[in-house]
Each structure stands twice: as C-alpha cells, then as structure tokens.
C-alpha positions as CSV (number, residue, x, y, z in Angstrom):
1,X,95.2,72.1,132.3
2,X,95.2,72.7,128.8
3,X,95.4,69.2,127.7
4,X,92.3,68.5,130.4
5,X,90.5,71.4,128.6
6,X,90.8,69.5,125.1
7,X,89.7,66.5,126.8
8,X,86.4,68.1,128.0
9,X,85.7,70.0,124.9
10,X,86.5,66.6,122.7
11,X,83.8,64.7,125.1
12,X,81.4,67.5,124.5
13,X,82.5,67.2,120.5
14,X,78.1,67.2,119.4
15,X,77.0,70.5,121.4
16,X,80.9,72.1,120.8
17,X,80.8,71.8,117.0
18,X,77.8,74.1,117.1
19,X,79.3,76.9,119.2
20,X,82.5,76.3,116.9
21,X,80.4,77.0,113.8
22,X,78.6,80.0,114.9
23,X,81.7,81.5,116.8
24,X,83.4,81.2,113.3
25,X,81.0,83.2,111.4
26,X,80.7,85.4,114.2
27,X,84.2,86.2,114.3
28,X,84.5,86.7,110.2
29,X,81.5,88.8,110.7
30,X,83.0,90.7,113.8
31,X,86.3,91.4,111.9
32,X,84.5,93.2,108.8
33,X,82.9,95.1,111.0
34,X,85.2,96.1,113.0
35,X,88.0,97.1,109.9
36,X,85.5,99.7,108.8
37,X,85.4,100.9,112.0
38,X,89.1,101.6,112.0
39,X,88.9,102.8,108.4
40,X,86.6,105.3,109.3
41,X,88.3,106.2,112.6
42,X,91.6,106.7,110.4
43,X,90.0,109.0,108.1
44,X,88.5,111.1,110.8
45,X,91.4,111.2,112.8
46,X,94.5,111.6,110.6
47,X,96.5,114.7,110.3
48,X,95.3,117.0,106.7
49,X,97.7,118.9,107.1
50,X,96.3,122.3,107.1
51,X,93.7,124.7,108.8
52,X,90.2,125.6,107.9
53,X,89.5,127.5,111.0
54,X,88.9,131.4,110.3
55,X,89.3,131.0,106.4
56,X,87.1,132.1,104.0
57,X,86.8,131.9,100.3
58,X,86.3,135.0,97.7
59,X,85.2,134.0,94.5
60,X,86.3,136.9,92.1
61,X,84.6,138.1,88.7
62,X,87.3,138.0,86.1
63,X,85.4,137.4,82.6
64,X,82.3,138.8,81.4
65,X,79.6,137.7,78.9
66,X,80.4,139.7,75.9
67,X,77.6,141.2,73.1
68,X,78.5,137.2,71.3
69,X,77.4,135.4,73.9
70,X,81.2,134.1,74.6
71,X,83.3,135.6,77.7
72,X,85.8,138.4,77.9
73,X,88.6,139.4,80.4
74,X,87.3,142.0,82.3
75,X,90.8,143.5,82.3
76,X,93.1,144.2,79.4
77,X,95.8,143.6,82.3
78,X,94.8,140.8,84.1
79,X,97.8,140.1,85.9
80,X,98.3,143.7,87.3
81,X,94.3,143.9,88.1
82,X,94.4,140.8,89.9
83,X,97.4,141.6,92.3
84,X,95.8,145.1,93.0
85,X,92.6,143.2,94.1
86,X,95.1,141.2,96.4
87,X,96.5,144.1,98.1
88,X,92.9,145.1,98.4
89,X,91.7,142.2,100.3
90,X,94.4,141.6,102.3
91,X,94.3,145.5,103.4
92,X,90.8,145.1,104.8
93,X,91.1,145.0,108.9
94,X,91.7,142.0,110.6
95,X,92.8,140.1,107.4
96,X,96.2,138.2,108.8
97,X,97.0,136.9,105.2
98,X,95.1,136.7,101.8
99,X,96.4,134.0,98.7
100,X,95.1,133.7,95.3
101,X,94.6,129.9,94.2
102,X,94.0,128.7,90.9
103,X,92.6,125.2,89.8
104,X,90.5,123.0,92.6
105,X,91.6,123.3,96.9
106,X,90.7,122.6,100.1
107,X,87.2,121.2,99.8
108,X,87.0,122.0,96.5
109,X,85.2,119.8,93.9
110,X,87.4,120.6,90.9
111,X,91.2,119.8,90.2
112,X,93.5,120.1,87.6
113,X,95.4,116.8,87.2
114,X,98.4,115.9,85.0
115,X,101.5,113.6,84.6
116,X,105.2,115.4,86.3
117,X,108.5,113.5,85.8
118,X,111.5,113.6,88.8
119,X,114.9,112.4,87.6
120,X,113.7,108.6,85.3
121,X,109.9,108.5,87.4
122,X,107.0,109.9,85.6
123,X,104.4,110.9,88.5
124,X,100.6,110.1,86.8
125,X,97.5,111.8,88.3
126,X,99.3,114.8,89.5
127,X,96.9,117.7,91.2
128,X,98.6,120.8,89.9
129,X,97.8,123.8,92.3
130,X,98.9,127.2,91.5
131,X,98.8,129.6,94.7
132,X,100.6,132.6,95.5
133,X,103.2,132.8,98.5
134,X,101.0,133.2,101.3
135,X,99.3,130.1,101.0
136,X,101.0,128.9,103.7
137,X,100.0,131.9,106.4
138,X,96.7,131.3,105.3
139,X,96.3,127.9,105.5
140,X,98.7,127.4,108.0
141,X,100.8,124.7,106.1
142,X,104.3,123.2,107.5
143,X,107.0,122.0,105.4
144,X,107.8,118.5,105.2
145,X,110.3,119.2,107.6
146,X,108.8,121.5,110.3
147,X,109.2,124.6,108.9
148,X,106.9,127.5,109.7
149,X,104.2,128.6,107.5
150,X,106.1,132.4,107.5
151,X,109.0,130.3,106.2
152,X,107.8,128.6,103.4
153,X,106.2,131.2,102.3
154,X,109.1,133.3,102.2
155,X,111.3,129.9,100.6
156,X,108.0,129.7,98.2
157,X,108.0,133.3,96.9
158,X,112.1,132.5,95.5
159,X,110.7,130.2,93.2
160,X,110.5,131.0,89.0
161,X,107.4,130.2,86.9
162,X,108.2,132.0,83.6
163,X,108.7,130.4,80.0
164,X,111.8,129.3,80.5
165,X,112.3,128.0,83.9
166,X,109.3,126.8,86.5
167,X,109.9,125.6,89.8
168,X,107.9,123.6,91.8
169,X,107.0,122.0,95.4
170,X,105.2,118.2,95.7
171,X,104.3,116.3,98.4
172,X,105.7,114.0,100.6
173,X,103.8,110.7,99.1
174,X,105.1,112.0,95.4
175,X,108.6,112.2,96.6
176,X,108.1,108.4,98.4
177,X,106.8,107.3,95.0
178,X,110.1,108.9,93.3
179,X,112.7,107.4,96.1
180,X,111.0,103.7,96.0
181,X,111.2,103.6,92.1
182,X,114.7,104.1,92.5
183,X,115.3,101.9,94.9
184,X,116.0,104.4,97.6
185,X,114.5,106.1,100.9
186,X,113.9,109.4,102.6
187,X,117.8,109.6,103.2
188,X,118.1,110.7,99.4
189,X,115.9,113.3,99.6
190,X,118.9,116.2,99.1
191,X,119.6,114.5,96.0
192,X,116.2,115.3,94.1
193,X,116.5,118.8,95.7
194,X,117.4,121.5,93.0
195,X,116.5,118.6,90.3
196,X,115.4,119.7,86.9
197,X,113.8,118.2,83.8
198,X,114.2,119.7,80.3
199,X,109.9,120.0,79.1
200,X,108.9,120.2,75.7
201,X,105.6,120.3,73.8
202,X,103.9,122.1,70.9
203,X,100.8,123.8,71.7
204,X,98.3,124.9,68.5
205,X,96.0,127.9,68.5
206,X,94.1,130.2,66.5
207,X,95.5,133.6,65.5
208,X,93.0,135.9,63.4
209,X,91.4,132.2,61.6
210,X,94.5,130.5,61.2
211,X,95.9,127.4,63.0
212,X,99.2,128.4,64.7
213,X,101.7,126.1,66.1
214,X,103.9,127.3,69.2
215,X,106.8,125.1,70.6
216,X,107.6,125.5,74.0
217,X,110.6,124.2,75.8
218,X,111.3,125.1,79.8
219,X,113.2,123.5,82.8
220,X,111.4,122.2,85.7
221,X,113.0,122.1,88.4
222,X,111.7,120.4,92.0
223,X,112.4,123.0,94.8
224,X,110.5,121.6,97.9
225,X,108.3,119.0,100.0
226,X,105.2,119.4,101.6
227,X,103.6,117.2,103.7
228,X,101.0,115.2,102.4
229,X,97.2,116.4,101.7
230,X,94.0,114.7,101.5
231,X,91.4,117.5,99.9
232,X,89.0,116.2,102.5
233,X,88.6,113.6,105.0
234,X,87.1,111.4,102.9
235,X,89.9,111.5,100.7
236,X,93.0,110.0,100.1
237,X,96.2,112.0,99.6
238,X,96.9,112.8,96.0
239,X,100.3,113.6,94.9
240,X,100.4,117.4,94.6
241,X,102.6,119.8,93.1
242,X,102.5,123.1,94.4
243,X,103.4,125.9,91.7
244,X,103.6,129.9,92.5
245,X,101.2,131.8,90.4
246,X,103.3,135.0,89.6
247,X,101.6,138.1,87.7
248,X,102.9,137.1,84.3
249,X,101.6,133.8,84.7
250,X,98.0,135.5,85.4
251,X,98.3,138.1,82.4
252,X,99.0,134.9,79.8
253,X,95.6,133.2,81.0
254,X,92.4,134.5,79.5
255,X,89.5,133.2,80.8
256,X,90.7,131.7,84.1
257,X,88.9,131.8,87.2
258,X,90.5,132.4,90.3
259,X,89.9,132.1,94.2
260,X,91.0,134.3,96.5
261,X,91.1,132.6,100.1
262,X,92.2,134.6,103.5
263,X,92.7,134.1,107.0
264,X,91.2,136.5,109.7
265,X,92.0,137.3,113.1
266,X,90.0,135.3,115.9
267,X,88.4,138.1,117.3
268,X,87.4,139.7,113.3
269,X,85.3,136.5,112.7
270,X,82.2,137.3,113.6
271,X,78.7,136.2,112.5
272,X,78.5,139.6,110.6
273,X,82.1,139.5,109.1
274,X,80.8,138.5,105.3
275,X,78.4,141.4,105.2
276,X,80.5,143.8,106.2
277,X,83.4,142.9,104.5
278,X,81.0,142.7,101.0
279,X,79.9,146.2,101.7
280,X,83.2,147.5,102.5
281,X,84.3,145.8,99.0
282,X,81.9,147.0,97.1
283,X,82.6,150.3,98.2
284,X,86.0,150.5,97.2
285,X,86.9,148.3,94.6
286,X,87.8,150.7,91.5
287,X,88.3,150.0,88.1
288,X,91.9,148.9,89.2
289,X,90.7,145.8,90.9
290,X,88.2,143.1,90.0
291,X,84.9,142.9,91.8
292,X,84.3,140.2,94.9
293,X,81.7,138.3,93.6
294,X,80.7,136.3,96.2
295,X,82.5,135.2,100.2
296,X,81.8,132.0,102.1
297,X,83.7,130.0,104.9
298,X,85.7,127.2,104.1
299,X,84.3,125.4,106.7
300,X,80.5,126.1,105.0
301,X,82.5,124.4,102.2
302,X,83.7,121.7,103.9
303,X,80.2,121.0,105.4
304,X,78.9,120.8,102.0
305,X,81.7,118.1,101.0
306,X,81.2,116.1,103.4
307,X,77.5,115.7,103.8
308,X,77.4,112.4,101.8
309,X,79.7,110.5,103.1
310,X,78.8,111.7,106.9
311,X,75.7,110.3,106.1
312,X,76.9,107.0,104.8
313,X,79.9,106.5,107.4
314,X,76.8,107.4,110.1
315,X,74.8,104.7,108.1
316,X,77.4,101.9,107.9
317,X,78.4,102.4,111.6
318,X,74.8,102.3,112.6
319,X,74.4,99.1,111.0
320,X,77.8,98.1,112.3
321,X,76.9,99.0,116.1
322,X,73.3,96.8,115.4
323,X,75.2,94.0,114.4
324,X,77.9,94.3,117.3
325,X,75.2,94.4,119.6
326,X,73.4,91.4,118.5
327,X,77.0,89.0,118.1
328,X,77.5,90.6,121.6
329,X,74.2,89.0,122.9
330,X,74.3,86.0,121.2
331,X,78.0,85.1,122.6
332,X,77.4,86.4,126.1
333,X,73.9,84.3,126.1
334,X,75.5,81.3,124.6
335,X,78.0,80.8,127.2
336,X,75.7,81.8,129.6
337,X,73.0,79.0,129.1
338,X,76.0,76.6,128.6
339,X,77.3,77.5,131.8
340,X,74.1,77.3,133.8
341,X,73.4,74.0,132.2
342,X,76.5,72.8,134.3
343,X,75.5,74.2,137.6
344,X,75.6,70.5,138.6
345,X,79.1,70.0,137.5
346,X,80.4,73.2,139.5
347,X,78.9,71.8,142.6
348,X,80.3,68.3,142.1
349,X,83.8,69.5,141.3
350,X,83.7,71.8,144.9
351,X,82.7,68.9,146.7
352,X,85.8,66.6,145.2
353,X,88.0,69.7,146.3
354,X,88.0,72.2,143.8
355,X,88.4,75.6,144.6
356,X,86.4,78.4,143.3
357,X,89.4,80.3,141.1
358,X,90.2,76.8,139.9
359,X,86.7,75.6,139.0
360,X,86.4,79.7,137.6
361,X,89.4,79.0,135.1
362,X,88.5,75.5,133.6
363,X,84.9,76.9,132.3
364,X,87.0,80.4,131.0
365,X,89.8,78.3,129.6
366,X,86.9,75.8,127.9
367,X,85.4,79.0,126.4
368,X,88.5,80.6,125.3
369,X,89.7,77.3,123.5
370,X,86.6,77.3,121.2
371,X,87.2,80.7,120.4
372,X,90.8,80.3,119.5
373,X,89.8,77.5,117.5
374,X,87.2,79.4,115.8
375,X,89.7,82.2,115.1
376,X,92.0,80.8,113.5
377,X,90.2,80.1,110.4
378,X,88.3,83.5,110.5
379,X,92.1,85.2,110.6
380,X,92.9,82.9,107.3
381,X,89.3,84.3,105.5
382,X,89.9,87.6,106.7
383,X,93.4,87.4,104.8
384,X,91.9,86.5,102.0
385,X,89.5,88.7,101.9
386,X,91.9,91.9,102.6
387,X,94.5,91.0,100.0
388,X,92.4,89.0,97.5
389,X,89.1,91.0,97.0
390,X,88.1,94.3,96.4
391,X,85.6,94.0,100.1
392,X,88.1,96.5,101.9
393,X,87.9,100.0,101.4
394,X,91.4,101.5,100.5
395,X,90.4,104.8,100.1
396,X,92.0,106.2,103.4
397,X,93.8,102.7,104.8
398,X,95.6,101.1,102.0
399,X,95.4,97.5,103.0
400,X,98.7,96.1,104.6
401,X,100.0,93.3,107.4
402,X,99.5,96.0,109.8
403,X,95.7,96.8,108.9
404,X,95.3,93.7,109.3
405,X,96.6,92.6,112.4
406,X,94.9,95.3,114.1
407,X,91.6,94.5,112.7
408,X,92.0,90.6,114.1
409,X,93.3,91.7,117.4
410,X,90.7,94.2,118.1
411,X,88.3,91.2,116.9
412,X,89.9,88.7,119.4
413,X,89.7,91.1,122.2
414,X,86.3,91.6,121.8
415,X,85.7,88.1,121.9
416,X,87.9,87.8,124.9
417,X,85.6,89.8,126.5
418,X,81.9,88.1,125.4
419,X,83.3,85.0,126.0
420,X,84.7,86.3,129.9
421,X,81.2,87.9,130.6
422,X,79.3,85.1,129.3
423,X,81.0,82.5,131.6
424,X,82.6,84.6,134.7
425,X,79.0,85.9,135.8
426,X,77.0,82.5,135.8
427,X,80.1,80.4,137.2
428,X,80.2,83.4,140.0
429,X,76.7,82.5,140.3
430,X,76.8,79.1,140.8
431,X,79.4,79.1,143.1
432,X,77.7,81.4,145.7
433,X,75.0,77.9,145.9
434,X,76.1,75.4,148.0
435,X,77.3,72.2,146.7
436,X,74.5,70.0,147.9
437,X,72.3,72.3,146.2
438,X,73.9,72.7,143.0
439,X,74.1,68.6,142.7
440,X,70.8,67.9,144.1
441,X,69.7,67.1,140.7
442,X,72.1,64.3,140.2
C-alpha cells in the first residue's frame, strides 16, 4: 500500500510540493512552539525542594545611623542579642520553628556568591547561605537522601564554623559537578564525605588609621548533600553551600543584616497573624533582643518575584496558543478542501470495489506520507537549532537528546492528529453519498 501511496502522491508531484512546503514550515514552527511550552511546564512543575506554605519573613534592625551619618551595631554583643531575639520569636504561640538566615533565600533578590574547592574541583559561582539549624523545620527541607527535616537539622547543628575549622553542606548538582570531574558517579559519594581542604588568604583592614594585614588559614571540610534548589521557579538550580551561622560567627560581623524566617502552625495563620504578632513584639522585646522591624509572607515574596516572568510566560504562551490555533486551521482546512476535491475519486474507487475502511486508509496514509516527509527535515533544523544557536531557553531545561526528542514527538503527534481530522471527517462524508452521486461529475 505504501508503495501505491508514493505512486499517487508522485502523480500529484505540482499540488503535493505545496502542502510539502507549508507542512515544513509548519512543523519547524510547531516544534518552537511547542519546546517553550515544555520549558515552561518544566519550570512550573519541577520539584524546589522546599516549602513556602505558612512561612513568613522578619526582617530585624541590627545597625543604626550613628551622629556621622555611618551605621553602628546596635548591640556591643551581637551574637548573644541576636540568639536572645531567636528564642524570642520562636517562643511566640504557634511558632513550630524559627531560623536566622544570612545572605539572599527563598525568593530573595540578593546572594552571596563565591568559588569552593572539593578534593582537585574548584566549584565557581557558589551561593553561600548561612542559616542556623532549624532551617530545615522551617522550610521543611529533606536530605539528599530522604532524611527528615528534624534530622538534618539535628546532623546540621554538629557541624563547626569557627576560625579554624568550617563545615559545610552543598547541593546535589555541586556534588554531580565534583563526581563527573573526576570521572566518577553518585556511587562515590562516601568518599567526598568527611573531605577537607586546607583555606588560606590574607585579609587587610583598618585598625585606629592604619592598614593591618591578618592571615587566615582554616579547614573546610564537606559534611553533607542537599537536594538541589532553584531560588524560584524561574530559576535554575545554583550550586549551594549551606553553612551554620553559630553565635561567634554573628558577634565577628558588624554591620550585617540578617533575616529571621519561621514556620507557623496551620490553624495560627490567620489574616490577622502579622499584626498581632508585631504588637506582641513590640511589647516585649527588651534591650536584650533586637527590634522586629518589619514581617511579611514568603509567599507575598514569592508573588513579587515572580510577577515578571508570569507575565511574560503568560505572554509567550498566549502568542504560542494564537499561533497553534491558526497551524491547526490551516492543516485541518488544507486536507479538508483536498479531500473534498476528490469526492469523485472516493465514489469511483467504491464502485470498482473498494471498501469504505480501505478507501478511509489510502487518503490518511496519503496525508501522513507528506507529513513524514515534511518532518524529517524540520527534526534536522530543529537539531540545529537546539544545539547550534542560542534560540532555546536553557534556563530551567538544559538542552539535551531527550529535550529534544520530546519536543519532535509531541510536534508529530500533533500533526498526527490535524492531518487525521482534516481527512477522516470529509472522507466519512463522502462516503455516506452514494457512488453515482459522488461520480456524477465525471
């Protein structure tokens, strides 16, 4: 049948090479569309990690405008007052857990980012994130390998971060990094456990006008995995390394900010929680603790994040879905005028003995021909195009075999599926007339 097919469509080579032509750019066009559609449904859909729901953010006043016009540590003990204002918040009723976080988060605009070294792999573009312990209960955040958030946090609070020896945790796409270097997989992951590197470095300062230079040598030494964590959904995952942020560490810092983030009981979240939980604050915090500046939901931070590219995924699509619509009509009506044009030939071939699934077949198998035809050279340009230009967006999807071979099979289902609707329906159509009808023209 298939050598009958090429037959027709080789008869027909004039009025073919134009549905060819167009069913080639359509399918080029198709694909493109329909990769950002799975981009965006991968960004949307894939695990962060971690969990917004019933978190909120405290912002806390640490520094003060002194008489100068510079800032000053509101606390000559800044470690101690900060802790204090911990227990604090994380006393109030219906907290479950309360972390302190320095340097960028969760739907947080800034990040502190440096180069880390494993074993012979130096790790650039590192976001370093310094939390306390109950991190995890907060933000409900599972090892690597399962582990519950009560665990890690109690496997977290073990670690060191003093001046001579500073553990750490990173993330699962770090360690990847690490093992591939090396030539290895996931199976080696015990061996970079327990890991340390000797760090040196000479820091200069001021001390009463005069330039002071400090050396400062410490292990570090790689504890832990996480799993991996985009800051947002329009985000890829960084590499992360996840240090505890201890009292001494706080006390050595002047003129640090920090974040105070906690978790709260279902049936505490209320639309009144912020304003009571500010009044309750303000009414107790003591010169032992610093003052809550401000509280919002992470989620009213994630809204704010996310705005933009919303509203340019919600563009693009929109565009997308006008453009779909269109190569949908113009495939479906294509076939469909083609087939109606050969009313006369269904009719003839029923009267020389066809039957209707037969005669149904040759005009779907005609139709799926071109297609194939067509789509062969759209899969090459689509290739291309993927691995040899800078079209595809790679923030979320990194661009790969198997990117691409959904994005062409989705494409060739789709136009599976014009092609079936625009011939099935008119061929069903002209079969229901009777043959003399159908060949009274001829």
């Amino acid at each position: 049948m298939l050598h009958h097919i090429i037959k027709i469509i080789r008869a027909e080579r004039r009025a073919n090479l134009w549905i060819w032509l167009e069913m080639l750019a359509v399918c080029g066009l198709l694909w493109f569309v329909t990769d950002y559609a799975l981009t965006a449904l991968r960004a949307w859909s894939r695990p962060l990690n971690y969990d917004i729901e019933h978190v909120y953010r405290l912002m806390v006043g640490t520094v003060r405008a002194d008489s100068e016009g510079g800032q000053k540590d509101m606390s000559e003990d800044k470690g101690k007052t900060m802790m204090q204002t911990l227990d604090l918040v994380a006393a109030y009723p219906g907290v479950e857990a309360a972390s302190i976080q320095q340097w960028g988060g969760h739907y947080s605009s800034s990040s502190s980012m440096n180069s880390l070294k494993l074993d012979t792999v130096t790790l650039s573009s590192v976001e370093i994130r310094m939390v306390s312990p109950d991190y995890f209960r907060v933000f409900r955040v599972y090892g690597a390998d399962g582990s519950s958030p009560e665990k890690m946090a109690e496997q977290f609070s073990k670690l060191r971060m003093n001046d001579i020896q500073r553990d750490y945790y990173l993330s699962r796409n770090a360690l990847d990094h690490v093992e591939q270097a090396n030539g290895e997989g996931r199976e080696s992951d015990r061996r970079y456990l327990g890991m340390s590197d000797s760090i040196s470095y000479s820091m200069l300062y001021f001390l009463d006008d005069v330039q002071v230079e400090k050396k400062i040598r410490y292990n570090q030494t790689f504890k832990g995995v996480l799993p991996n964590q985009p800051r947002s959904e329009a985000e890829k995952s960084e590499y992360i390394c996840l240090m505890p942020i201890t009292e001494e560490y706080i006390g050595q810092n002047e003129h640090v900010s920090y974040s105070i983030y906690l978790r709260i009981s279902p049936e505490a979240d209320t639309p009144d929680f912020k304003e009571k939980f500010m009044k309750r604050m303000k009414a107790v915090t003591q010169d032992g603790t610093f003052p809550i500046m401000s509280i919002g939901a992470v989620s009213e931070d994630r809204a704010i994040v996310l705005a933009d590219p919303i509203r340019q995924i919600n563009n693009h699509l929109a565009i997308g879905f006008f453009l779909l619509l269109n190569i949908f009509l113009g495939i479906v009506g294509t076939f469909w005028v083609r087939t109606e044009q050969r009313r006369a030939e269904v009719g003839i071939r029923r009267v020389v003995g066809s039957t209707n699934k037969s005669v149904l077949s040759l005009m779907f198998g005609e139709g799926l021909v071109l297609m194939t035809l067509a789509f062969l050279p759209a899969a090459i340009a689509a290739w291309y195009v993927m691995f040899h230009t800078d079209l595809c967006d790679i923030t979320v999807f990194p661009v790969g075999w198997g990117r691409l071979l959904i994005g062409l099979i989705c494409t060739y289902l789709q136009m599976l599926l014009m092609v079936l609707l625009g011939t099935s329906i008119p061929v069903t159509r002209a079969l229901r007339v009777p043959p003399t009808e159908a060949i009274r023209s001829e």
